[in-house]
Backbone as CSV, one residue per row, in Angstrom:
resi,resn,N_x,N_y,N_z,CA_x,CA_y,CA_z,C_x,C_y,C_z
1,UNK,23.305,-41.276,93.872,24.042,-40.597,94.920,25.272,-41.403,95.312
2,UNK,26.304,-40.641,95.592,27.475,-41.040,96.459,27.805,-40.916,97.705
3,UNK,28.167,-42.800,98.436,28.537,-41.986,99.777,30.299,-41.867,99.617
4,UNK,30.713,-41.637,101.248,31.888,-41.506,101.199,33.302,-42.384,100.913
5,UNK,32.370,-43.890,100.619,33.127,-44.896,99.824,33.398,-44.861,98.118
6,UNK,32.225,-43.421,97.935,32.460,-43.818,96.143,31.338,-44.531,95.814
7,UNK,30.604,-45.246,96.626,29.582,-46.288,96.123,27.868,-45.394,96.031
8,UNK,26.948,-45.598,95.302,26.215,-44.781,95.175,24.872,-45.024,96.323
9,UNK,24.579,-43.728,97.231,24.069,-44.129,98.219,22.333,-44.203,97.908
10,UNK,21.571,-44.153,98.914,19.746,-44.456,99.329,19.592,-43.334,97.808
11,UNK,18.801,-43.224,97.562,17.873,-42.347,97.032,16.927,-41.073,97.858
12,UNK,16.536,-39.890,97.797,16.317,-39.560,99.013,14.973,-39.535,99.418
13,UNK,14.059,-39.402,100.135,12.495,-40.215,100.355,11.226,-39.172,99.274
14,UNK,12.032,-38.118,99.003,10.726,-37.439,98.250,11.049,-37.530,96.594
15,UNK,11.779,-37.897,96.527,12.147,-38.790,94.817,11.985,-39.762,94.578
16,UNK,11.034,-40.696,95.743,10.733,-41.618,95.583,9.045,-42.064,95.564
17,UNK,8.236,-43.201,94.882,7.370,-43.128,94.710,6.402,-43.324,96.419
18,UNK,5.405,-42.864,96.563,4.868,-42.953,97.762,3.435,-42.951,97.491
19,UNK,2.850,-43.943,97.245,1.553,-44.138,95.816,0.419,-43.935,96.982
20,UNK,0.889,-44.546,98.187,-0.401,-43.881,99.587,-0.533,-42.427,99.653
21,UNK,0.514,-41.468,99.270,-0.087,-40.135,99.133,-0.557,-40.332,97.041
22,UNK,-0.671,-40.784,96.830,-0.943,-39.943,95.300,-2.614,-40.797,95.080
23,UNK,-2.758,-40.434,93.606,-4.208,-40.561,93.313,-4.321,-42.082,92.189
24,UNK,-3.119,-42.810,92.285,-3.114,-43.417,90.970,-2.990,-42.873,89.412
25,UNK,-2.232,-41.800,89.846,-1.748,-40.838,88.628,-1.411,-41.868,87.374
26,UNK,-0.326,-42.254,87.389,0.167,-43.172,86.580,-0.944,-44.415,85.898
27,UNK,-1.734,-44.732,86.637,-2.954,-45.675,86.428,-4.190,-44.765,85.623
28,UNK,-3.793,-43.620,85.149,-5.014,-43.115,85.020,-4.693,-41.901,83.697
29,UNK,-3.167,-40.909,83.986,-3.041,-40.443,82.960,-2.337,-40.940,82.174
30,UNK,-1.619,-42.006,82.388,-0.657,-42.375,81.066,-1.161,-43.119,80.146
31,UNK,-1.252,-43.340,79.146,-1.429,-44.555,78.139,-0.996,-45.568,77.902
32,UNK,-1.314,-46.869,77.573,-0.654,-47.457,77.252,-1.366,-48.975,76.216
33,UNK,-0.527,-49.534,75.047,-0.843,-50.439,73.934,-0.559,-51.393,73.852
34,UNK,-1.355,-52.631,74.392,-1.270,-54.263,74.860,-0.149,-54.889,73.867
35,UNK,0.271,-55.256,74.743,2.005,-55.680,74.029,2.733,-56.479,75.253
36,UNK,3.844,-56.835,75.152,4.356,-57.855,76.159,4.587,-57.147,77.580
37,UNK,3.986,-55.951,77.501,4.663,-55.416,78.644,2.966,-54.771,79.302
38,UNK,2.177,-54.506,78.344,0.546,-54.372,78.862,-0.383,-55.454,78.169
39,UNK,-1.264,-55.889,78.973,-2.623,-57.072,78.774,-3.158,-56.302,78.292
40,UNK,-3.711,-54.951,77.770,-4.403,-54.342,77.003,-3.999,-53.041,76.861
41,UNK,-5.442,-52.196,75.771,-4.932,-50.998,75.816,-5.644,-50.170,76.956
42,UNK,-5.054,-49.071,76.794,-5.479,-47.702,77.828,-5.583,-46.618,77.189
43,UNK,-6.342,-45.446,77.308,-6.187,-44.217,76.834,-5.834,-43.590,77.528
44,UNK,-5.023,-42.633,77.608,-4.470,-41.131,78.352,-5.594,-40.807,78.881
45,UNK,-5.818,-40.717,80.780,-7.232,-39.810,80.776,-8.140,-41.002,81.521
46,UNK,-7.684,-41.920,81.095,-8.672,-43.461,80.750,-7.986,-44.239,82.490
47,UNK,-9.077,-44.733,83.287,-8.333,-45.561,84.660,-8.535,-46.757,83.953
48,UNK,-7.765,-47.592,84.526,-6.989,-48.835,84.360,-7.796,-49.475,85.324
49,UNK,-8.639,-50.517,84.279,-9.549,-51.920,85.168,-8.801,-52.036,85.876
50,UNK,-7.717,-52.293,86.448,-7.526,-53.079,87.880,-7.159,-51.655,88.877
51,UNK,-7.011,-50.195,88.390,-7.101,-49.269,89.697,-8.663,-49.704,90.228
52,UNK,-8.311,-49.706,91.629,-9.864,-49.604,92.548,-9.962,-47.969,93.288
53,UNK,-11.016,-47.680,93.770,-11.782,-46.943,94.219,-10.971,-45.880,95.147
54,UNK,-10.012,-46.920,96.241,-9.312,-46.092,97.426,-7.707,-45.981,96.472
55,UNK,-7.433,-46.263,94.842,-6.324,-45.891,94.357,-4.856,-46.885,94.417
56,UNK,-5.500,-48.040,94.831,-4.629,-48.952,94.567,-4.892,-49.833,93.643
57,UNK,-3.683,-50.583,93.139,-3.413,-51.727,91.640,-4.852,-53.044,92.594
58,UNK,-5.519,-53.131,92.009,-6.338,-54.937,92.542,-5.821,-55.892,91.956
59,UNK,-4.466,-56.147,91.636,-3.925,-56.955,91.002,-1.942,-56.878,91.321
60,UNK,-1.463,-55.901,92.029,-0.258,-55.021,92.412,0.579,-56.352,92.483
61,UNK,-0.123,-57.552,93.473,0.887,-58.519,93.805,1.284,-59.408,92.834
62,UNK,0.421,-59.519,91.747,0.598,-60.122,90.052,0.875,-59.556,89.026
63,UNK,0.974,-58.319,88.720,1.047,-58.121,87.460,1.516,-58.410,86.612
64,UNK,3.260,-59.475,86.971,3.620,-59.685,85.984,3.122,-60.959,85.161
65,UNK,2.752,-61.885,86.560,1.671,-62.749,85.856,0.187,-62.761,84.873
66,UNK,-0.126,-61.756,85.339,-1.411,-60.665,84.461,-0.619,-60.334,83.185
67,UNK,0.057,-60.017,83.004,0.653,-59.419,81.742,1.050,-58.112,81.822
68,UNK,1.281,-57.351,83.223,1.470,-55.815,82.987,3.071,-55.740,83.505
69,UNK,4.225,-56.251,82.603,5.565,-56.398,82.816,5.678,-54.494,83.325
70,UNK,4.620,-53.404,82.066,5.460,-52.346,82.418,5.231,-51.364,83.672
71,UNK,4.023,-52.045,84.152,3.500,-51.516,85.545,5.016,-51.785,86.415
72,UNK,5.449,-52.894,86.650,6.212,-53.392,87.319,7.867,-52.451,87.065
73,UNK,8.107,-51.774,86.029,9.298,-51.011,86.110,9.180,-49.967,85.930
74,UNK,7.571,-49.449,86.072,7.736,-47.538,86.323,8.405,-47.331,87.183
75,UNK,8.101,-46.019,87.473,8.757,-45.345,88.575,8.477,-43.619,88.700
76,UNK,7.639,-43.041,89.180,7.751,-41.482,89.220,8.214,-40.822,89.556
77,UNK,9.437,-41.046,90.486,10.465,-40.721,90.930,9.882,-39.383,91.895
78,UNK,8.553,-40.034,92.252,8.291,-39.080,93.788,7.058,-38.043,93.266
79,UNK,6.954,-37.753,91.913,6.248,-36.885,91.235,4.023,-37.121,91.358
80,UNK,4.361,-38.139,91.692,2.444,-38.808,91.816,2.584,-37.736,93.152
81,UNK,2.945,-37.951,94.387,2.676,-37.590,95.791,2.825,-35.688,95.405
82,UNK,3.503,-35.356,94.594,3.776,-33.343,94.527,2.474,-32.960,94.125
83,UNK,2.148,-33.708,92.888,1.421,-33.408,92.147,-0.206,-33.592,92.831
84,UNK,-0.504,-34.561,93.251,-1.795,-34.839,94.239,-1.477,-34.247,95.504
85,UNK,-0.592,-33.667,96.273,-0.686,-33.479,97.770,0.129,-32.329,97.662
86,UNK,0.628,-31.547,95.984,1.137,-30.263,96.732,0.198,-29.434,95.292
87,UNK,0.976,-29.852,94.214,0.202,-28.849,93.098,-1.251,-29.150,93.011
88,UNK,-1.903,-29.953,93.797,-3.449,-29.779,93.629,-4.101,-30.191,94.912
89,UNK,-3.464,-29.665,96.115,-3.704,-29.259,97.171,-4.456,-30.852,97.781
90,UNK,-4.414,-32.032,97.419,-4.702,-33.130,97.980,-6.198,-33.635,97.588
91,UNK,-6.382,-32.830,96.841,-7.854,-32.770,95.785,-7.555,-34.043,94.792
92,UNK,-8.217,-35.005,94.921,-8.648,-35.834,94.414,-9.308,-35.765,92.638
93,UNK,-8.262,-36.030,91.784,-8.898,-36.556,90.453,-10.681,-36.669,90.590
94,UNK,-11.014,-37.632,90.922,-12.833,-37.846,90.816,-13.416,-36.556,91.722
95,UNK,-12.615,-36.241,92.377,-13.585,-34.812,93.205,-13.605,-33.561,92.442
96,UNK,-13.003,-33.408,91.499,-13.092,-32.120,90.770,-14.291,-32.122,89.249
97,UNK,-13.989,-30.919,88.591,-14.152,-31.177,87.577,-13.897,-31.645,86.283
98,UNK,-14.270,-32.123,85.113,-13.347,-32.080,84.446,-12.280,-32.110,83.672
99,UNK,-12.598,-30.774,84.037,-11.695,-29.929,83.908,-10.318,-29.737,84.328
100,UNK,-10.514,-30.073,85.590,-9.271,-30.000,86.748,-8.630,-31.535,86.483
101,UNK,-9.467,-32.513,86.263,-8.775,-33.607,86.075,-7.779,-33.833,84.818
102,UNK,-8.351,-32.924,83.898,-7.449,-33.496,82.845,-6.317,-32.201,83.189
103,UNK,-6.356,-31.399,83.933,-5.205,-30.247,83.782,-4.182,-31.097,84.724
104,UNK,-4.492,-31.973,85.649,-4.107,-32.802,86.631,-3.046,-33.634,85.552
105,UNK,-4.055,-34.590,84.448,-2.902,-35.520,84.048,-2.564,-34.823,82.972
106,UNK,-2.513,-33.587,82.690,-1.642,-32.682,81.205,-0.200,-32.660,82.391
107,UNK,-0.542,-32.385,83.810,0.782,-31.533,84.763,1.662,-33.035,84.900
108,UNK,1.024,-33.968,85.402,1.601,-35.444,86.337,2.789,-35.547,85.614
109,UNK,2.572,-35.772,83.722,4.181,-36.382,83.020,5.306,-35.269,83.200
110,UNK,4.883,-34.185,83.504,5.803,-32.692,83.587,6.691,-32.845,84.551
111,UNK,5.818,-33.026,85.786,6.557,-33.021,87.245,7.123,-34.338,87.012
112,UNK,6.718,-35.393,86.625,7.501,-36.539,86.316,9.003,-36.564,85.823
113,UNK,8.816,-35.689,84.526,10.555,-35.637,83.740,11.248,-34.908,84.967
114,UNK,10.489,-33.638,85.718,11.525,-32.574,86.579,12.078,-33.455,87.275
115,UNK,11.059,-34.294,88.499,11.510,-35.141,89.603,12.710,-36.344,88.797
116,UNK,12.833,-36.946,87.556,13.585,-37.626,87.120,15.352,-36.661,87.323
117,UNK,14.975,-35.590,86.876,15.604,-34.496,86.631,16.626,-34.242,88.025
118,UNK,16.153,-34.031,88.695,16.374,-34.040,90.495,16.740,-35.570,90.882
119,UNK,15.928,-36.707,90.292,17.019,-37.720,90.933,18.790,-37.803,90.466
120,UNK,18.800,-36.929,88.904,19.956,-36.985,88.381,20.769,-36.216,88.749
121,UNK,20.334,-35.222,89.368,20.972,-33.777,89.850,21.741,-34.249,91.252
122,UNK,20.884,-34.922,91.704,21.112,-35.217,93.127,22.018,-35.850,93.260
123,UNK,22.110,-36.719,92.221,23.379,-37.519,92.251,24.613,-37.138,92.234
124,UNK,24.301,-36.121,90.876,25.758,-35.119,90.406,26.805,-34.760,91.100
125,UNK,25.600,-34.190,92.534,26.135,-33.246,93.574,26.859,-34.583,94.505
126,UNK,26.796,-35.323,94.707,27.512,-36.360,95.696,28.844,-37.134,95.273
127,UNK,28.796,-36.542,93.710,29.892,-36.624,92.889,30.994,-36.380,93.696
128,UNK,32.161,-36.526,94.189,33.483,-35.629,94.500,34.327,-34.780,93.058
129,UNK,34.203,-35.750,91.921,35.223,-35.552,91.484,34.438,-34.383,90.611
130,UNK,32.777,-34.625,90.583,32.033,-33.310,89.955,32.437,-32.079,90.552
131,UNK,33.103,-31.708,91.696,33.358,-30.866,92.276,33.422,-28.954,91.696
132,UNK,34.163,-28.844,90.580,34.501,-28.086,90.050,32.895,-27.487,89.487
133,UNK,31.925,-28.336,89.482,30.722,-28.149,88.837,29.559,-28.412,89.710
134,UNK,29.772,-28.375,90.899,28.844,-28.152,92.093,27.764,-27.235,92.315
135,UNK,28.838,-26.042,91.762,27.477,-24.614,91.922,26.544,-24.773,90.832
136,UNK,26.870,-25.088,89.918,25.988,-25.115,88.677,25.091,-25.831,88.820
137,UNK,25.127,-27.170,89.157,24.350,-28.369,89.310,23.637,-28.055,90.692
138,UNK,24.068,-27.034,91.315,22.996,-27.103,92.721,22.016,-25.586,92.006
139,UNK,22.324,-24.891,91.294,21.879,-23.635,90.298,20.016,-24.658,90.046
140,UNK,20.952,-25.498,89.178,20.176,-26.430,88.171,19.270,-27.485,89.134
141,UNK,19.271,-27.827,90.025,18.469,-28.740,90.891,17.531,-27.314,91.505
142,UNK,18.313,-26.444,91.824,17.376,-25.693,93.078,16.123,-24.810,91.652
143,UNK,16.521,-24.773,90.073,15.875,-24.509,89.227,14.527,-25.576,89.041
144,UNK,15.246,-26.588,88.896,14.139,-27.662,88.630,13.010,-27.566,89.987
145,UNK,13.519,-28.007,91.089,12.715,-28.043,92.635,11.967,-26.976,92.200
146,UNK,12.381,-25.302,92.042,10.804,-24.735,91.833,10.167,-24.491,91.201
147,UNK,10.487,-24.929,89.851,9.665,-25.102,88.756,8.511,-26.374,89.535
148,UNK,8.677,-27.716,90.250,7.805,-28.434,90.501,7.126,-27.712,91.626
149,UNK,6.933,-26.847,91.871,6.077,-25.730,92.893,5.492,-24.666,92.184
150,UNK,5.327,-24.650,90.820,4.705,-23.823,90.282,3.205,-24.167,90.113
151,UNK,2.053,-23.353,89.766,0.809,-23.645,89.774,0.355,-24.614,88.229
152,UNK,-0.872,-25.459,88.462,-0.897,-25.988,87.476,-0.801,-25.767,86.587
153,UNK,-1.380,-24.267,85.823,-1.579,-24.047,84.665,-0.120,-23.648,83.756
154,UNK,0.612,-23.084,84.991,2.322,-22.914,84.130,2.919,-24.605,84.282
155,UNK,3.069,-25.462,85.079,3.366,-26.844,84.143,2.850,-27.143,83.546
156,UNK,1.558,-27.128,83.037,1.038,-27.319,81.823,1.534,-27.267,80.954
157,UNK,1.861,-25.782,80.262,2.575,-25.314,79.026,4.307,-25.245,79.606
158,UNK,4.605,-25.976,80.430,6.224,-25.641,80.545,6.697,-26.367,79.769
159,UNK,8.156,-25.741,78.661,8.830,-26.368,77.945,9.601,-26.912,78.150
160,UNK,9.673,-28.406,79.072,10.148,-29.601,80.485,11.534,-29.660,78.968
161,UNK,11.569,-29.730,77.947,12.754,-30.709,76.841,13.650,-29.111,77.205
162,UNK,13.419,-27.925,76.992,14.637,-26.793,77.314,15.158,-27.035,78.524
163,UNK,14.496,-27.488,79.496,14.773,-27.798,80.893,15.841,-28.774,81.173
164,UNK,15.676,-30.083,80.172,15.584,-31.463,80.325,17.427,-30.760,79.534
165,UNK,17.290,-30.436,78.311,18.983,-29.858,78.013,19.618,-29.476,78.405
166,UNK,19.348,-28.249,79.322,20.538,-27.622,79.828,21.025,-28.045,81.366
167,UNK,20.080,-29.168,81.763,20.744,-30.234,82.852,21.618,-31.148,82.082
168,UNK,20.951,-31.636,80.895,21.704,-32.998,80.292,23.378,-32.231,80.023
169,UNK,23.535,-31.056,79.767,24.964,-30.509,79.327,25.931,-31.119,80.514
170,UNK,24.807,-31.015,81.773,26.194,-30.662,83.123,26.053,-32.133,83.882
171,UNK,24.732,-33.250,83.247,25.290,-34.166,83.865,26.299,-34.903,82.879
172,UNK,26.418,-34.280,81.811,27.554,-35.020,80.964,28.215,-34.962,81.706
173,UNK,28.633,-33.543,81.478,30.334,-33.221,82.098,30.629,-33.579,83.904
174,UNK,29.426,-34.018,84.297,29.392,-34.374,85.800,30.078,-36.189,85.360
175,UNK,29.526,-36.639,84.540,30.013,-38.041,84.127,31.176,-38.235,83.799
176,UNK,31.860,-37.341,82.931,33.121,-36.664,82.260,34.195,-36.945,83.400
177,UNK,33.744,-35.839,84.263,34.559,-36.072,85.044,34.770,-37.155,86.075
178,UNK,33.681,-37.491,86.537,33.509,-39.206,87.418,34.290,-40.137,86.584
179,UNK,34.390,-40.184,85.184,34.936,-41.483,84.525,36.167,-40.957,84.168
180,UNK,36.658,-40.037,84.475,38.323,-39.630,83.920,39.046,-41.126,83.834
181,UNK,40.352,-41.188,83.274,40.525,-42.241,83.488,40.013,-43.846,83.335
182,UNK,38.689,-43.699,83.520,38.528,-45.038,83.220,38.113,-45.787,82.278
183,UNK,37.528,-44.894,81.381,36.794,-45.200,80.130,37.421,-45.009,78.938
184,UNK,39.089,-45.366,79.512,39.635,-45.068,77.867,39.436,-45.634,76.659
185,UNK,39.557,-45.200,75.395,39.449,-46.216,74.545,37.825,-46.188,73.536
186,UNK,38.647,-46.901,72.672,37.394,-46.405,71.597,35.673,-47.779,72.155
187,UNK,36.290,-48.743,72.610,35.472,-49.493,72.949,34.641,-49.032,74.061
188,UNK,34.904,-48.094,75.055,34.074,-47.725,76.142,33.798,-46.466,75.665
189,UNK,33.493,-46.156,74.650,32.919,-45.267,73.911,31.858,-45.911,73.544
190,UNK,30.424,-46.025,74.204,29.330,-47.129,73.989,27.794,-45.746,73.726
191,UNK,27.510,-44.421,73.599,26.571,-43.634,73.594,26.177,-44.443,72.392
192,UNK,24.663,-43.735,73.075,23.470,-44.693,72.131,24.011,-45.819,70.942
193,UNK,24.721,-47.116,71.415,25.138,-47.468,70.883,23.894,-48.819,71.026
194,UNK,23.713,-49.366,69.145,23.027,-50.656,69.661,23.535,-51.821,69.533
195,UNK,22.983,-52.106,70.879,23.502,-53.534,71.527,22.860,-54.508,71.842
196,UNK,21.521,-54.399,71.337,20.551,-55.242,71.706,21.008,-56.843,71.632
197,UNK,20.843,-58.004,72.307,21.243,-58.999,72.156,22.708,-59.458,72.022
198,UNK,23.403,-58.469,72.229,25.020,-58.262,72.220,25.521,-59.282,73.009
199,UNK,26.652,-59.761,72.959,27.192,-61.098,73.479,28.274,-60.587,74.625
200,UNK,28.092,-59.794,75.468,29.502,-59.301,76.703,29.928,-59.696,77.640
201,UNK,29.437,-61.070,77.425,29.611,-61.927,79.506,31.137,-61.544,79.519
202,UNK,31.102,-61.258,81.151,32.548,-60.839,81.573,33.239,-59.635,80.647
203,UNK,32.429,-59.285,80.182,33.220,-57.907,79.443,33.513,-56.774,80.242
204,UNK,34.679,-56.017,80.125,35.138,-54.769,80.892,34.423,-53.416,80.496
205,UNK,33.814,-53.134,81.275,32.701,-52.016,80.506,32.976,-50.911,82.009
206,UNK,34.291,-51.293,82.463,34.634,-49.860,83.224,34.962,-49.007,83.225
207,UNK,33.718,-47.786,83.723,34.334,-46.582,83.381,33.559,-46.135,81.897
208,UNK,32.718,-47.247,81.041,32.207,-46.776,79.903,31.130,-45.549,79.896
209,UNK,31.083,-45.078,78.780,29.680,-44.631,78.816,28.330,-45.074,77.294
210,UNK,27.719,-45.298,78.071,26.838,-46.161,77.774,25.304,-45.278,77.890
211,UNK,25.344,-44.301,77.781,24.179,-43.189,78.293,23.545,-43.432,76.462
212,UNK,22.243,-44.232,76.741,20.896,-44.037,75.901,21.521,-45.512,74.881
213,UNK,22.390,-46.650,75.358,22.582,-47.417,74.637,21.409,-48.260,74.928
214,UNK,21.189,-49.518,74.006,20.100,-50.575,73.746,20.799,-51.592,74.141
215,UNK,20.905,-52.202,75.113,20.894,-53.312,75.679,20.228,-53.931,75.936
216,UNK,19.019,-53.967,75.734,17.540,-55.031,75.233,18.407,-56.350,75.489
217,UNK,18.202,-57.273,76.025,18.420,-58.363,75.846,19.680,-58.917,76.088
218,UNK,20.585,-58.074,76.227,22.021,-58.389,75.853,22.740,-59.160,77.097
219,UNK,23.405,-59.907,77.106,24.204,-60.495,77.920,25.497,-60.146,78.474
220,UNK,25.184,-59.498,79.439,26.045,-59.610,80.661,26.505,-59.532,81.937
221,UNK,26.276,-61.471,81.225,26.942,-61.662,82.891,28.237,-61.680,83.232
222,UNK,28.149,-61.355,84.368,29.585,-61.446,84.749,30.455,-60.200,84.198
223,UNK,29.858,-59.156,83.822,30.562,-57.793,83.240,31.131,-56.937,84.163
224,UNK,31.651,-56.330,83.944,32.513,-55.130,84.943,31.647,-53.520,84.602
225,UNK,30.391,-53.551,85.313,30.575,-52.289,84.957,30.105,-51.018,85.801
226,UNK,31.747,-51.288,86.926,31.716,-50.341,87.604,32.015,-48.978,87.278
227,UNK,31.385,-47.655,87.634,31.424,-46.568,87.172,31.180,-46.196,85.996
228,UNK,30.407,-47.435,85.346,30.120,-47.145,83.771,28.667,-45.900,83.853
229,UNK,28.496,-44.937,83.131,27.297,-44.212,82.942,26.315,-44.727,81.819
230,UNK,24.915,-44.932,83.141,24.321,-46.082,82.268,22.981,-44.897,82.327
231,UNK,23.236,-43.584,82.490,21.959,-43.029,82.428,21.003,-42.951,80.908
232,UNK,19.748,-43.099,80.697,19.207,-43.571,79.609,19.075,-45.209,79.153
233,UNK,20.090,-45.622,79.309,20.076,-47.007,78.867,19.112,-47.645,79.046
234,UNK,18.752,-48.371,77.802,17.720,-49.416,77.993,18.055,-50.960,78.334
235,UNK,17.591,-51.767,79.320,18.347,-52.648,80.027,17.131,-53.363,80.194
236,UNK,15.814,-53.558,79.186,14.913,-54.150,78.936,15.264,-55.671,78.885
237,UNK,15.360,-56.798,79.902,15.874,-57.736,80.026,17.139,-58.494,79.892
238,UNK,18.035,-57.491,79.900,19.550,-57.299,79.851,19.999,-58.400,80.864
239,UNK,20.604,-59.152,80.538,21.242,-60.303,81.606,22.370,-59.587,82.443
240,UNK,22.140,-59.182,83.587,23.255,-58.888,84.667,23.788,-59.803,85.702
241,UNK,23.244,-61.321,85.663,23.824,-62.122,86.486,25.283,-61.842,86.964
242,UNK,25.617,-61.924,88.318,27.005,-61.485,88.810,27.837,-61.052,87.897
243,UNK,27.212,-59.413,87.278,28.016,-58.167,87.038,27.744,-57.700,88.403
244,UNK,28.740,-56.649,87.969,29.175,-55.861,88.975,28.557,-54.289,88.611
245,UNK,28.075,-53.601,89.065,27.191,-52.552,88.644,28.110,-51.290,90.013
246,UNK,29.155,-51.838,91.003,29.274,-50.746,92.157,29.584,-49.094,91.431
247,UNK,28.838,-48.168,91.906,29.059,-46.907,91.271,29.238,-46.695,90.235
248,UNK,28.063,-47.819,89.786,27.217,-46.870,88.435,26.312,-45.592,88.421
249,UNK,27.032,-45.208,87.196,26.614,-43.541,87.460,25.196,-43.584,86.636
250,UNK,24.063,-42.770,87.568,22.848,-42.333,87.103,21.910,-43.750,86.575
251,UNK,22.058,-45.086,87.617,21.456,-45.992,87.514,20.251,-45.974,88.266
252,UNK,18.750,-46.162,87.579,17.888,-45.991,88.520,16.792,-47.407,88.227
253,UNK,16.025,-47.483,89.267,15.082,-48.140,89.748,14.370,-48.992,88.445
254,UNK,13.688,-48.113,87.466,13.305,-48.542,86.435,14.084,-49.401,85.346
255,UNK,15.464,-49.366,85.547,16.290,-49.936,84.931,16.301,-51.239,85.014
256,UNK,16.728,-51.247,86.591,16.993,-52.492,87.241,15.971,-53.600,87.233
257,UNK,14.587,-52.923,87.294,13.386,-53.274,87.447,13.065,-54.441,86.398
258,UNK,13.753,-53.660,85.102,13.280,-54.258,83.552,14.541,-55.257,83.869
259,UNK,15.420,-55.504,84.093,16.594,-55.910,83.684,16.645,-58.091,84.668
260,UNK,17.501,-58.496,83.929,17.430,-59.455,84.673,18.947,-60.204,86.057
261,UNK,18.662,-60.688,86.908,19.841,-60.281,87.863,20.133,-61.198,88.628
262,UNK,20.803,-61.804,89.378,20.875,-62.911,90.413,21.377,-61.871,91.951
263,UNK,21.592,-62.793,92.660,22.357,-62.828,94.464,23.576,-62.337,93.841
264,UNK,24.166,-62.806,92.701,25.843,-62.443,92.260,25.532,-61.031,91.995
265,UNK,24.666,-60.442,91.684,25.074,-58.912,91.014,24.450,-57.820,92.119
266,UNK,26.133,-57.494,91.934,26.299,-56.046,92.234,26.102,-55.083,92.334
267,UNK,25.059,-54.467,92.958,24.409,-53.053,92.498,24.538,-51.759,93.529
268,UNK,24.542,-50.634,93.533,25.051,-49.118,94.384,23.425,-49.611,95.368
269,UNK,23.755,-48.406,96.380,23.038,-49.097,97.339,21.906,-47.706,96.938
270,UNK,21.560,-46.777,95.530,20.520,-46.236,95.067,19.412,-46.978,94.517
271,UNK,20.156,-48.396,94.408,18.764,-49.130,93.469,18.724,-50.295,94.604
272,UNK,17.281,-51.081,94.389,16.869,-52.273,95.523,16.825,-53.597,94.990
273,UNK,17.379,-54.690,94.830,17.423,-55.581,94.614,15.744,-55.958,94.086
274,UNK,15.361,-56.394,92.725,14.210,-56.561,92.390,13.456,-58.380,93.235
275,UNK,12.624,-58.191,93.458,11.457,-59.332,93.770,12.246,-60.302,92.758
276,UNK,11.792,-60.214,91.446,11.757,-61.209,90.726,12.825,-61.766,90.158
277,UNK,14.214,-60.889,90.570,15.976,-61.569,90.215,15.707,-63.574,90.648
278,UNK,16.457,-63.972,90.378,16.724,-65.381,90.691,17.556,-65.290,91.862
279,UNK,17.328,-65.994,92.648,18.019,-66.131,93.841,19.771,-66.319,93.698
């Protein structure tokens, strides 16, 4: 989101995770394969030794010391709390059948992509310079919002990737237009570009777009990359020490989360300074 400085504002409270209303969704339907980012495996379906009983992590204040790096940069972007306290009426996973439980975690990743969907939308709209493309993108948010109010059994089978396209068209051109101007040049031409381990301290990356590039690892500090569109990007321990990140477009939580950062860097006031940055 944008406020009236240009700089990207809060996030808004129901796109955000609120794990005291949900069931431990995420702890329970997702999967996941012991690797540097999980201490073991999980099955889809399957709760996670350290969920307890009343639905919290028994381990939340460690994980990264435990080994669960990827617990630490989810994010449901508000979708655990719809899904337990609106599409299944506050009914509890273990209280049903089932039946109901697994229709529960077939729905959770659905409403997940929409609510991702809506944090991007939301943004669009706070755009100024998106202006020209306002109605569409409020078309396309107020589409998504009631699709996540539909009954379980239609998110179930909803086809979330037709959904997931014909937003991705208009937050291009919502980006398009935010970066006029600034991204000239064949070098800030960065889409899915790989960069893993890439060498950019202090590099000018304003105004780029950078939507679904691999920056795994890559260095930079001290980069410029204000108004760059970093939606997709992978920023899986990406060195951001005092870069500058002000009104980056479609930067979220999970990003930042994975990424590494100091007191020097710069970030829109949509994402929160992580715990574990270096001072």
């Amino acid at each position: 989101m944008q406020d009236e400085t240009g700089t990207a504002a809060p996030v808004p409270t129901e796109l955000k995770a609120d794990c005291a209303q949900c069931f431990g969704l995420c702890c329970v339907a997702l999967p996941f394969t012991a690797s540097a980012d999980f201490a073991i495996d999980k099955a889809a379906g399957s709760p996670c030794r350290n969920l307890r009983t009343d639905n919290r992590c028994g381990i939340h204040t460690e994980l990264r010391q435990r080994g669960f790096n990827g617990c630490t940069v989810y994010d449901c972007f508000g979708a655990g709390q719809k899904v337990a306290q609106v599409t299944f009426g506050g009914v509890d996973w273990r209280s049903g059948s089932g039946e109901r439980a697994r229709l529960m975690f077939d729905v959770f990743p659905v409403v997940r992509q929409l609510h991702e969907l809506l944090r991007y939308l939301t943004e669009a709209l706070e755009l100024p310079a998106a202006g020209p493309i306002h109605s569409e993108l409020r078309r396309e948010l107020d589409r998504a919002e009631a699709l996540t109010r539909e009954a379980p059994e239609e998110l179930a089978g909803l086809d979330v990737s037709s959904v997931r396209q014909d937003v991705n068209v208009l937050l291009l051109r919502a980006s398009e237009l935010a970066r006029a101007g600034l991204g000239r040049g064949r070098k800030k031409e960065r889409r899915g570009a790989d960069l893993m381990g890439a060498r950019l301290k202090g590099a000018d990356l304003r105004g780029a777009n950078l939507r679904g590039a691999y920056l795994i690892a890559a260095d930079l500090t001290g980069a410029d990359l204000r108004s760059a569109d970093l939606i997709g990007a992978d920023l899986r321990d990406t060195d951001l020490t005092d870069a500058d990140l002000t009104g980056a477009l479609f930067l979220t939580q999970p990003q930042v989360n994975a990424a590494k950062g100091s007191s020097g860097t710069r970030l829109p006031a949509s994402v929160t300074r992580p715990g574990h940055w270096t001072p």
